[in-house]
N, C-alpha and C positions, 0 to 999 in steps of 0.2 A: 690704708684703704684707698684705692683707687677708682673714682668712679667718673666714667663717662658718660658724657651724654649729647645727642647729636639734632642737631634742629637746621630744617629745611623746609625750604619753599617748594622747592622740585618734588611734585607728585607725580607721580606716572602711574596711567590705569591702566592695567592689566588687557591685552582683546582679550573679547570672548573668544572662545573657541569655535570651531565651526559646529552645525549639527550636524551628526555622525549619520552617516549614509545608513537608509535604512537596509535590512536584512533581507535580502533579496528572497525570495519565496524557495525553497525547493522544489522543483517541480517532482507530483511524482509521478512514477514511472508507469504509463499504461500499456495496458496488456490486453491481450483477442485471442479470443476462442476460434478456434477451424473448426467445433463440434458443434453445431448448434444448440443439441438436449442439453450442452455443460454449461453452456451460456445462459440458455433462457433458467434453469436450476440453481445457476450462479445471482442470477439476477434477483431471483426473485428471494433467494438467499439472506442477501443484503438487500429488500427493498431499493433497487434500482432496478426500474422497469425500463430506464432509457439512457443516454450518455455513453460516456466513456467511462468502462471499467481499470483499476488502478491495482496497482497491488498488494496496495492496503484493504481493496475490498474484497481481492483473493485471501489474502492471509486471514480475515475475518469469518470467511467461511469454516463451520466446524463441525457441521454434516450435513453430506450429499444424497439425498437418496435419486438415483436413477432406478430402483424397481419397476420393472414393466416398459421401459423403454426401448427404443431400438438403437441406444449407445454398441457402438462396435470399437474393438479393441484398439483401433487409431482415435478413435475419440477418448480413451483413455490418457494420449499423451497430452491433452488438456488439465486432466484432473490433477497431475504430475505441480501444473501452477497452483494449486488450493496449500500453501503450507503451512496453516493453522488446523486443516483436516484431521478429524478424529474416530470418524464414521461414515463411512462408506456403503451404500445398500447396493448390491446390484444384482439383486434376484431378480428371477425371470427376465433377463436378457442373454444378448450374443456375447458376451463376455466368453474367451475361454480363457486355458490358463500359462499361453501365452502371453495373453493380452495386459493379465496379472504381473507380470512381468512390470510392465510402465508404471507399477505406483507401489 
């Protein structure tokens, strides 16, 4: 049986390590309406009546009603950014079905 065994004076302590840089935020990415009726619909969608809209607060949106507005089919290529939408109203407006086309 062989047994060793080792004794010393020489301690050495270990550095700390640095603290690790924190996790820099993601920004997200904000996004604008050219339509106004999609904006203020959007807005009020996700209770956000002011600020900058994001695209987390598009994707939250999950139904738009523009009934009775006067959305025109370039204001459609707005709605094109909602891509959690699931309903859509667009009775009694200028919608045709070209306009359909964009969503």
């Amino acid at each position: 049986m062989v047994v060793l065994v080792g004794c010393s004076n020489d301690v050495r302590k270990a550095e700390p390590l640095p603290a690790p840089e924190p996790v820099s935020q993601v920004k997200e990415k904000i996004i604008t309406f050219a339509d106004a009726i999609v904006e203020k619909k959007v807005r009020k969608a996700v209770n956000k009546p002011e600020g900058e809209l994001t695209e987390r607060d598009a994707g939250a949106v999950e139904d738009l009603h523009l009934e009775g507005t006067q959305i025109t089919d370039e204001g459609l290529k707005d709605v094109v950014k909602l891509r959690g939408l699931g309903f859509l109203d667009l009775d009694n407006t200028q919608i045709t079905d070209a306009g359909l086309k964009e969503v």
